[in-house]
NUBAMI-364230 format. One record per residue (C-alpha): x negated, z negated, y; residue number from 1. Coordinates in steps of 0.02 Angstrom, whole numbers. Layout:
<nodes>
+--------+--------+--------+-----+
!     px !     pz !     py !  nr !
+--------+--------+--------+-----+
!      X !      Z !      Y ! NUM !
...
+--------+--------+--------+-----+
</nodes>
This chain:
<nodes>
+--------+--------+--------+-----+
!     px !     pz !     py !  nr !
+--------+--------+--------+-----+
! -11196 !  -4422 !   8714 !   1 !
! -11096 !  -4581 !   8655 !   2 !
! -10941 !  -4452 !   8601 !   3 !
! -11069 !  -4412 !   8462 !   4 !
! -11145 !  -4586 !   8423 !   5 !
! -11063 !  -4559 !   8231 !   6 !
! -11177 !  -4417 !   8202 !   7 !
! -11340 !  -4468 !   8314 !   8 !
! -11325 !  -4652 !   8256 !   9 !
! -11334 !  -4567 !   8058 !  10 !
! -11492 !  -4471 !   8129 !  11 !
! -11590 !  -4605 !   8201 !  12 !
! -11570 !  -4708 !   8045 !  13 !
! -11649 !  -4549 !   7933 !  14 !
! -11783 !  -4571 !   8054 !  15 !
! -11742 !  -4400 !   8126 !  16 !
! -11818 !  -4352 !   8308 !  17 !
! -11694 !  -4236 !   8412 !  18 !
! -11656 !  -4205 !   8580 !  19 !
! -11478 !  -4225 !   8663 !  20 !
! -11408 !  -4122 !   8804 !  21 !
! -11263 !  -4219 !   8910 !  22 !
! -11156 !  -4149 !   9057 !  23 !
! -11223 !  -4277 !   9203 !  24 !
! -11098 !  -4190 !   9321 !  25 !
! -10979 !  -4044 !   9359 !  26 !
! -10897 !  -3944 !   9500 !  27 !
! -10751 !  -3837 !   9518 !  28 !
! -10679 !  -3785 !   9358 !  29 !
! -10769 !  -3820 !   9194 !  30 !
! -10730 !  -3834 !   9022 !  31 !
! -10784 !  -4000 !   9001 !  32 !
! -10829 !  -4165 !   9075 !  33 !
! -10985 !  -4294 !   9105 !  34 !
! -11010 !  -4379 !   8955 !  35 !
! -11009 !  -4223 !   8836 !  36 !
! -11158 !  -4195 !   8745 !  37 !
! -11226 !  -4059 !   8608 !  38 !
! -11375 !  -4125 !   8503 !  39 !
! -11529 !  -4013 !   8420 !  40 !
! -11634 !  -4131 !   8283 !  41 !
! -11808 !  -4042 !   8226 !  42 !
! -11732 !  -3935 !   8114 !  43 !
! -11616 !  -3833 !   8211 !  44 !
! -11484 !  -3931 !   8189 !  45 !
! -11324 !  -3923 !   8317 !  46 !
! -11192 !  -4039 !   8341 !  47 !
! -11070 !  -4045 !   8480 !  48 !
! -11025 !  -3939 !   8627 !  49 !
! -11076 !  -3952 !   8830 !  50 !
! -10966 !  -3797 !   8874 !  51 !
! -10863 !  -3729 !   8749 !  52 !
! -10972 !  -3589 !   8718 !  53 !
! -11024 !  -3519 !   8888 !  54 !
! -11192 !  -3575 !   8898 !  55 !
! -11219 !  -3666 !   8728 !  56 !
! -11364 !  -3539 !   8690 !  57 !
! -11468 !  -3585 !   8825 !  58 !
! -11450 !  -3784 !   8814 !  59 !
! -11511 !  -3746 !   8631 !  60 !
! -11662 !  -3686 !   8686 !  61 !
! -11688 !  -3836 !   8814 !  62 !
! -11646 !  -3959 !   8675 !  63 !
! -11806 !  -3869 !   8574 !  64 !
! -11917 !  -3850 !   8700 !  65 !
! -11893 !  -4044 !   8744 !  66 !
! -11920 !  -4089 !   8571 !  67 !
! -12080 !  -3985 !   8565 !  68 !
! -12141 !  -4035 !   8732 !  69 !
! -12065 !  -4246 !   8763 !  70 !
! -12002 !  -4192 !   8931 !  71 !
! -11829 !  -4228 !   8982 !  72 !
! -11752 !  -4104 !   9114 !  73 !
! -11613 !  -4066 !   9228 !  74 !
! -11513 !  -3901 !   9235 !  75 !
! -11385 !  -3797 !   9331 !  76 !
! -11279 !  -3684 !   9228 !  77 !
! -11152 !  -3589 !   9358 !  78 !
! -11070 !  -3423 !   9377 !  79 !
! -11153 !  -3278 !   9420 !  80 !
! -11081 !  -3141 !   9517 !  81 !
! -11238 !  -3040 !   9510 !  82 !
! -11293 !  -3035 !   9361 !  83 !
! -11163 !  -2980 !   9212 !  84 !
! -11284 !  -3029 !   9079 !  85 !
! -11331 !  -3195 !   9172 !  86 !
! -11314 !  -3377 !   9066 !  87 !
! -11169 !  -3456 !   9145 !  88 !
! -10998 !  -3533 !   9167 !  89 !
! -10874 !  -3375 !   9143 !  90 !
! -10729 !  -3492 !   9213 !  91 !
! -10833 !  -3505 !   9388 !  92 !
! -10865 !  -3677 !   9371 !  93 !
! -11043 !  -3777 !   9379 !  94 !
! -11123 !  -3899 !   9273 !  95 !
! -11287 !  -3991 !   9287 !  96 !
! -11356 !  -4020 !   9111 !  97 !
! -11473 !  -4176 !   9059 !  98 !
! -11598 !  -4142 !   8908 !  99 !
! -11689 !  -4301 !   8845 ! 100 !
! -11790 !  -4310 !   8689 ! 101 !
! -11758 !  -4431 !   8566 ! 102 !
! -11915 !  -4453 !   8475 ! 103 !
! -12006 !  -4564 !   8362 ! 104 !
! -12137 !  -4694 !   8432 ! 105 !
! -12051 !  -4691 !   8608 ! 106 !
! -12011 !  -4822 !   8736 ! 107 !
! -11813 !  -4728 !   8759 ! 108 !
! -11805 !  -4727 !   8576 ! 109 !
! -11767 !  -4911 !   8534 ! 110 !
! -11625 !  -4919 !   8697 ! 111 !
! -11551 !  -4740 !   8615 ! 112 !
! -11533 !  -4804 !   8427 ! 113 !
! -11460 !  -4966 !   8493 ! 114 !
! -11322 !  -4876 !   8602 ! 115 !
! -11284 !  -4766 !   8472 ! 116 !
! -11262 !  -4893 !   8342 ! 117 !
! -11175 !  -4998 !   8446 ! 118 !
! -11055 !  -4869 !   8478 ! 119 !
! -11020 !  -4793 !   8313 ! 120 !
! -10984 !  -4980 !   8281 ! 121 !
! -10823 !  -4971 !   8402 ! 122 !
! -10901 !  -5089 !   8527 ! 123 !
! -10909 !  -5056 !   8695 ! 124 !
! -11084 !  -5012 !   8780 ! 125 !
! -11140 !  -4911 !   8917 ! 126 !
! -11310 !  -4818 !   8943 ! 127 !
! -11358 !  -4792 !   9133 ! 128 !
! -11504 !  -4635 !   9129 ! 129 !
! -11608 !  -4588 !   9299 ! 130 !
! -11554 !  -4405 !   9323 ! 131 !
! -11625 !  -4392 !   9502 ! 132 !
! -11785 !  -4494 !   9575 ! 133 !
! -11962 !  -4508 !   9501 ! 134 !
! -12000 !  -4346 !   9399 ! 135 !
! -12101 !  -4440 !   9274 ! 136 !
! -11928 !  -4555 !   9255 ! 137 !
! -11791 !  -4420 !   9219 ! 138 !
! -11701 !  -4487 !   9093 ! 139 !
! -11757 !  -4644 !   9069 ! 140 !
! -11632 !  -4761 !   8969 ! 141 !
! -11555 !  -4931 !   8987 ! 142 !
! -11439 !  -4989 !   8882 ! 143 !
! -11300 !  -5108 !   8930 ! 144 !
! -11186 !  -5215 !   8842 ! 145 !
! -11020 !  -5280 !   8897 ! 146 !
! -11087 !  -5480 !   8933 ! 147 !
! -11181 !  -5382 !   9052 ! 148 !
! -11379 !  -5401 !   8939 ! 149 !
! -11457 !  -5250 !   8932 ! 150 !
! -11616 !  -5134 !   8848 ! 151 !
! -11732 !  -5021 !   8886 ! 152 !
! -11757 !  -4993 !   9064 ! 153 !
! -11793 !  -4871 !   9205 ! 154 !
! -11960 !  -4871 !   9213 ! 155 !
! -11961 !  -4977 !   9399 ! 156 !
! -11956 !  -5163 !   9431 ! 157 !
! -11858 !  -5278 !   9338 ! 158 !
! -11754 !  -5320 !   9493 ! 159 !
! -11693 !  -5104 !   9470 ! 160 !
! -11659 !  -5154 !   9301 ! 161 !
! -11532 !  -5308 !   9343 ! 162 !
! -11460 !  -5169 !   9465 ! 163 !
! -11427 !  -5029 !   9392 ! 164 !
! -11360 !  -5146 !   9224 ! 165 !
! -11236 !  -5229 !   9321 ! 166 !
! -11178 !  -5058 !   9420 ! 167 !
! -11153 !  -4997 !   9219 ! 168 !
! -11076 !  -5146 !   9172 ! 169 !
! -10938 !  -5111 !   9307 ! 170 !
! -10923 !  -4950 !   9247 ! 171 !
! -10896 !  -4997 !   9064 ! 172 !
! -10757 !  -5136 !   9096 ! 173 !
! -10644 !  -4977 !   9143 ! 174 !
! -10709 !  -4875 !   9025 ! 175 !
! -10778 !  -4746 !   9162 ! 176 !
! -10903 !  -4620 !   9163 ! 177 !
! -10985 !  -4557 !   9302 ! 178 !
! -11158 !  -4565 !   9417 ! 179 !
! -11204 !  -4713 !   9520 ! 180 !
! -11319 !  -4707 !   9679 ! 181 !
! -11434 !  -4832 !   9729 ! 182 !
! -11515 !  -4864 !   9893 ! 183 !
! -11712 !  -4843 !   9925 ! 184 !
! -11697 !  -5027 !   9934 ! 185 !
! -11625 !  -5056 !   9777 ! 186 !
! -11733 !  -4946 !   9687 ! 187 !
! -11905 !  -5040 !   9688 ! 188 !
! -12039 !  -4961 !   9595 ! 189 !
! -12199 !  -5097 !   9530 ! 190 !
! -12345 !  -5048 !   9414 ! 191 !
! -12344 !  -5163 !   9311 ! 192 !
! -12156 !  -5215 !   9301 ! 193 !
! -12144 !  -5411 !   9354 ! 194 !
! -12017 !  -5515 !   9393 ! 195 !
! -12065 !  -5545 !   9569 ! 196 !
! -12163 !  -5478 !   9710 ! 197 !
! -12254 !  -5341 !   9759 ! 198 !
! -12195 !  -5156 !   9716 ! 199 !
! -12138 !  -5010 !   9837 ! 200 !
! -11967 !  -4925 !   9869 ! 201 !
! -11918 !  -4748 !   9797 ! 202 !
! -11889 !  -4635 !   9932 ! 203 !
! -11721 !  -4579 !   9936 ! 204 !
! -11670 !  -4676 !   9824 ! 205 !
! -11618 !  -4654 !   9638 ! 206 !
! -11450 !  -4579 !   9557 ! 207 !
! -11393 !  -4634 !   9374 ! 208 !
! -11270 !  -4569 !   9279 ! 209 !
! -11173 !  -4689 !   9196 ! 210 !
! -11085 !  -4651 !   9006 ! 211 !
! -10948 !  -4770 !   8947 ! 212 !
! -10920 !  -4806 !   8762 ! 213 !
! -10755 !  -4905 !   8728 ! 214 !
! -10645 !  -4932 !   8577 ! 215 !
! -10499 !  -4811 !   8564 ! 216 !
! -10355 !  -4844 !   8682 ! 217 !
! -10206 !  -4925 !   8589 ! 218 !
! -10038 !  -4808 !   8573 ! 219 !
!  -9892 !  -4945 !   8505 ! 220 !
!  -9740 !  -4852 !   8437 ! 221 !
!  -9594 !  -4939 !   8412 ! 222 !
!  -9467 !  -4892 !   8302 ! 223 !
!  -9491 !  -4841 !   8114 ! 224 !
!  -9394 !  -4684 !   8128 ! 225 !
!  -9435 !  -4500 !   8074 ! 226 !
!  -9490 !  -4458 !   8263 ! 227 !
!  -9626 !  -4586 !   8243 ! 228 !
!  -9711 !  -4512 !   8088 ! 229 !
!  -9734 !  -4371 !   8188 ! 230 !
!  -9803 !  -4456 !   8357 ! 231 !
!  -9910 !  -4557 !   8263 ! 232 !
!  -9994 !  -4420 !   8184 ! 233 !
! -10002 !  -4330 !   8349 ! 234 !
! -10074 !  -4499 !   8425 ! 235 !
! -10215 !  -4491 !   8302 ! 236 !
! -10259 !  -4317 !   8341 ! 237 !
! -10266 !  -4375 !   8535 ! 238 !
! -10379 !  -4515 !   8475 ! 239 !
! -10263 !  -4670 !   8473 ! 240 !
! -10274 !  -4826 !   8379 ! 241 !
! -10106 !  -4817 !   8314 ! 242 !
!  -9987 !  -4963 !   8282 ! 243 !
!  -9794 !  -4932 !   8216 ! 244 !
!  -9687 !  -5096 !   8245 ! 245 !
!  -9521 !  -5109 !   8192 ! 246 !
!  -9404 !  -5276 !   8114 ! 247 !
!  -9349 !  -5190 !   7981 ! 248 !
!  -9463 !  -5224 !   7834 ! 249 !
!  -9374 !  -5071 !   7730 ! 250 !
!  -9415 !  -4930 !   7845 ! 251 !
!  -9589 !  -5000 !   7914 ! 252 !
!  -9702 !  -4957 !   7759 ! 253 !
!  -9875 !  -4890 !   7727 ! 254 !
!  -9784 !  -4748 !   7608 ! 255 !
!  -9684 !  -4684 !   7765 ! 256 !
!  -9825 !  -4702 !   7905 ! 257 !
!  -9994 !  -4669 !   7785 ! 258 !
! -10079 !  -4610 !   7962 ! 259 !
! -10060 !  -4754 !   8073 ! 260 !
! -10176 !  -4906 !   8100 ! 261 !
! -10066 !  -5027 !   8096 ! 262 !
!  -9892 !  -5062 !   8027 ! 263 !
!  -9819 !  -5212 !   8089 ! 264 !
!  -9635 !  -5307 !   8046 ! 265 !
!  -9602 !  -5402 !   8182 ! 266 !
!  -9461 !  -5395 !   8326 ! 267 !
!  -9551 !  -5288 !   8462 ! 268 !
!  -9536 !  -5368 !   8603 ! 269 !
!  -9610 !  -5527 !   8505 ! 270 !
!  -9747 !  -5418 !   8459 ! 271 !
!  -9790 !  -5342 !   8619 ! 272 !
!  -9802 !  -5533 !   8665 ! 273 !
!  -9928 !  -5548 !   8565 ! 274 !
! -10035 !  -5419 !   8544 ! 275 !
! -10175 !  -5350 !   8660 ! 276 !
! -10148 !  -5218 !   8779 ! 277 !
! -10250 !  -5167 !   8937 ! 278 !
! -10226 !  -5020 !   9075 ! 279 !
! -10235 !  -4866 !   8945 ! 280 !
! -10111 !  -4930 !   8817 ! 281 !
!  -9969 !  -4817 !   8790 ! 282 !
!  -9817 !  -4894 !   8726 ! 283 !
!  -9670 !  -4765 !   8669 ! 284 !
!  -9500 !  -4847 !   8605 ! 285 !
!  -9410 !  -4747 !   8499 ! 286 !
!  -9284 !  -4870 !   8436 ! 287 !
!  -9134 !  -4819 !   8551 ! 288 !
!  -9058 !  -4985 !   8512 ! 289 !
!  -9013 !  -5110 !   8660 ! 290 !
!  -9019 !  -5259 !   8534 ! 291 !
!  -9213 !  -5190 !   8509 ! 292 !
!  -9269 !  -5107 !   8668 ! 293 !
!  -9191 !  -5191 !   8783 ! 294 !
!  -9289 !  -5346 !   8771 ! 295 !
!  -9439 !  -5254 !   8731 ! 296 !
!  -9436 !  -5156 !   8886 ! 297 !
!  -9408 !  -5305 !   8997 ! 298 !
!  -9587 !  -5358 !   8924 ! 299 !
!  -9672 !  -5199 !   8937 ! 300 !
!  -9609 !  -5151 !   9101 ! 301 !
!  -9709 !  -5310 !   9170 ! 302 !
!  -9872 !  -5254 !   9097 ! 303 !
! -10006 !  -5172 !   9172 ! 304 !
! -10008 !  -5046 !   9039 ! 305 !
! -10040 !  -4844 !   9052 ! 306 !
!  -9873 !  -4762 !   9013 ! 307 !
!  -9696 !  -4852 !   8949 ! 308 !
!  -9581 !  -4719 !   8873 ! 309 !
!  -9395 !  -4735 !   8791 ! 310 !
!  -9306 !  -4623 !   8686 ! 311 !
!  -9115 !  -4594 !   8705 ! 312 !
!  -8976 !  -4493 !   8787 ! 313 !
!  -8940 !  -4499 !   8982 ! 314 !
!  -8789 !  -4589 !   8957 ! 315 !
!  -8939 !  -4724 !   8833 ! 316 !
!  -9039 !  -4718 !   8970 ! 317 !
!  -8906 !  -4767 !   9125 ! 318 !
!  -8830 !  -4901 !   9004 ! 319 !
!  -9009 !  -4983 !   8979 ! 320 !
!  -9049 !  -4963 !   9163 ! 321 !
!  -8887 !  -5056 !   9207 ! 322 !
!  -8954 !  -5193 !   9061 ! 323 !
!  -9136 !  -5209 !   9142 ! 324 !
!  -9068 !  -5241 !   9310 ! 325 !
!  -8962 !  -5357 !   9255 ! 326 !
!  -9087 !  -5430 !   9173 ! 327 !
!  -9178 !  -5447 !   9340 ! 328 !
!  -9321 !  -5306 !   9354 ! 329 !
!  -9335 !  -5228 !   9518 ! 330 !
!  -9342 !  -5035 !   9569 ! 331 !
!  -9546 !  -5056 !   9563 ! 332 !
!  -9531 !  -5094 !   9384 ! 333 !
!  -9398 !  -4981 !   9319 ! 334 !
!  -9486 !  -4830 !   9408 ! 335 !
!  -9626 !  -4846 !   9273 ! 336 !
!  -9502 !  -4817 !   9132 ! 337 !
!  -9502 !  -4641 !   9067 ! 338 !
!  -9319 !  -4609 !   9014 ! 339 !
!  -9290 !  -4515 !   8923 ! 340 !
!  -9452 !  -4482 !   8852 ! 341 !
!  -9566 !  -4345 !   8845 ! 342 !
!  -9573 !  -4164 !   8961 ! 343 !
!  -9447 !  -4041 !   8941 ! 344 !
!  -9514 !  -3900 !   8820 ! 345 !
!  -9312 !  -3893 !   8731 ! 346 !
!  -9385 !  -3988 !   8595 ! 347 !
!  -9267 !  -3986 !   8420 ! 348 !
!  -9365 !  -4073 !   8283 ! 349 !
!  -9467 !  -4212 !   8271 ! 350 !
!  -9644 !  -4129 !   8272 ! 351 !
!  -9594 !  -4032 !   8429 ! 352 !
!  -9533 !  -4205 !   8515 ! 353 !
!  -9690 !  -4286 !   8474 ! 354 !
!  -9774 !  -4132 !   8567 ! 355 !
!  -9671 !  -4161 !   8724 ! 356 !
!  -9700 !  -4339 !   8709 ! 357 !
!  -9889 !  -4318 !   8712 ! 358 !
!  -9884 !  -4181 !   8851 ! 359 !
!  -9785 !  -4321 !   8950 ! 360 !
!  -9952 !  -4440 !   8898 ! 361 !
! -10067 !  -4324 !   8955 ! 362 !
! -10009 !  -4267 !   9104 ! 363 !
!  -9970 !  -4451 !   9173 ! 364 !
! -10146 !  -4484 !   9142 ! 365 !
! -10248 !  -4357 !   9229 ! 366 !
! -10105 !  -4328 !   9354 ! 367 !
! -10037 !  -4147 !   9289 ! 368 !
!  -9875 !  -4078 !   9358 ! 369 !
!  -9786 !  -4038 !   9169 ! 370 !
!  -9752 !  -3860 !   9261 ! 371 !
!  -9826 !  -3700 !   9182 ! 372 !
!  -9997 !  -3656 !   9249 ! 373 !
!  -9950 !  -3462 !   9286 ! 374 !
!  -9826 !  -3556 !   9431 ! 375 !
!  -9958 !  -3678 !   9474 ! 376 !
! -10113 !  -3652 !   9627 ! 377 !
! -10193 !  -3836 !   9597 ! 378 !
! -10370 !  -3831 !   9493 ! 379 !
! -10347 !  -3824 !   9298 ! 380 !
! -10472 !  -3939 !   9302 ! 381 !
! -10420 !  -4107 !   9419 ! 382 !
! -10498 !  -4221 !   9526 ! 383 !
! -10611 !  -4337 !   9421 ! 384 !
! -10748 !  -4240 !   9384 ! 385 !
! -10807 !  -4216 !   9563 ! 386 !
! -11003 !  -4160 !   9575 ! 387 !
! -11151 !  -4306 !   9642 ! 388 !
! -11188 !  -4258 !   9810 ! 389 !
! -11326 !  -4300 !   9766 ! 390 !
! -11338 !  -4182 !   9618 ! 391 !
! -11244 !  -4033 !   9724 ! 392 !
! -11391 !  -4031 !   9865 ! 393 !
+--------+--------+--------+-----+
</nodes>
């Protein structure tokens, strides 16, 4: 749902009811993740995409028959071997489904709005959602913010609440998305809701899924050179906050790089000093210069960053290994280095280096092989997007 806070933050502020349909979980091989979401307001209006097209007809209907109804529910779509004509996943895969109303005048609306706005804002927030316990609670919202406070709630006792925010809060500091399962003894039901005492224990405890809203990972490219117009607008289209860095004030300019976040004249490695970075930056270093990248890898490489690539020849790339050891990094170190960089597609010009660049990127990150898939026998789709047991009883 949070991959279309732009759009559902817009409608709550027109005062618009709609209901929102968000993948909760998947097995085996399906088109896309937990976390995506497609989104009917009253008037038939459709934004975003659970499936790709497989069984986008059907959530429609769910989404319209929530809004007419209030009632959030829980559905399978999976592939049918029976029935030709069936509504399902065509690549074999499953998907369970969440449908939740968002409608004026309702306790989940407040919690919603916030998250939304919160997220089209670039901030990071979380909302944890019951998608299996009470029947009367599917769906029910709480909205959690990075200092760990929260909104909303689950519709239990305010010990569930503190629970399930800090299991979300764990969630968010990675930027993950996924379900969470609580114990019978952590989910304690009380009517009222008080702070203390009394209440009973839901059998079998609860399951919440979990959706992570962070800022855009960082991509730094370094190296104002006519490669890097072309990876930075490739970063962008991957959905990169995109910095260029180079120390030569001539060649690092707004007129050359028009697509990039930032533009920064500075010495990189003085930069990279400087500047932010967490687990999913990518840092690419296109300067091929050992006065430039030498220094600036022997930063980088001692950074818990996602991905450090250099561009250059073998022959660049042996001469600056001999120059990192030297200047004292280790084997653990120089194995994160991706020299030279990108996959090996026999790319010429700079857009199709950019390409193998970003196939190098992607790959590293959800652990592909680079190979073609007609040689391949692993799942298109990798680990990481594993079904609930919970949800595949």
């Amino acid at each position: 749902m949070l991959d279309l806070a732009t759009e559902l933050s817009a409608w709550a502020e027109e005062g618009r009811d709609f209901a929102v349909a968000t993948v909760v979980a998947v097995g085996g091989s399906a088109p896309r993740g937990p976390g995506a979401a497609l989104a009917v307001d009253g008037e038939g209006t459709v934004i975003g995409s659970v499936s790709g097209g497989c069984v986008e007809g059907a959530v429609y209907d769910l989404c319209v028959q929530a809004l007419k109804d209030g009632e959030s529910v829980l559905e399978r779509f999976g592939f049918s071997d029976d029935d030709a004509f069936a509504v399902g996943l065509t690549c074999g895969g499953i998907i369970d489904v969440l449908v939740t109303p968002v409608r004026t005048g309702t306790t989940a609306r407040a919690a919603f709005q916030s998250a939304l706005t919160t997220a089209a804002r670039g901030e990071p927030v979380a909302t944890a959602r019951i998608v299996h316990g009470p029947a009367d609670q599917l769906g029910a919202a709480l909205l959690v913010r990075s200092d760990g406070s929260y909104e909303g709630g689950l519709g239990g006792h305010a010990e569930l609440d503190r629970t399930a925010a800090a299991e979300a809060c764990a969630l968010l500091e990675t930027g993950r998305t996924g379900t969470v399962r609580l114990s019978a003894s952590e989910a304690r039901w009380g009517s009222p809701r008080t702070e203390s005492g009394g209440g009973s224990y839901c059998p079998g405890g609860l399951t919440l899924f979990v959706e992570s809203s962070t800022p855009p990972p960082r991509m730094i490219v370094f190296g104002a050179i006519d490669f890097a117009t072309a990876l930075v607008r490739v970063g962008k289209f991957l959905g990169y906050h995109v910095t260029v860095c180079d120390a030569r004030a001539v060649f690092a300019t707004r007129a050359r790089f028009p697509e990039a976040d930032d533009i920064v004249v500075d010495w990189p490695h003085r930069y990279l000093r400087r500047t932010p970075t967490d687990p999913r930056t990518v840092l690419c270093v296109l300067t091929h210069d050992a006065k430039f990248d030498v220094p600036l890898l022997e930063t980088a490489l001692r950074l818990p960053v996602a991905y450090i690539g250099a561009m250059g020849s073998r022959r660049t790339h042996t001469d600056r290994d001999r120059r990192l050891r030297e200047a004292g990094l280790g084997e653990h170190e120089l194995a994160r280095l991706r020299s030279p960089i990108g996959l090996d597609l026999g790319a010429r010009t700079p857009e199709e280096t950019a390409l193998s660049i970003a196939a190098e990127i992607v790959a590293l990150r959800h652990g592909g092989t680079g190979m073609p898939l007609t040689e391949t026998q692993t799942p298109i789709h990798r680990a990481g997007q594993r079904r609930d047991p919970e949800l595949a009883a």
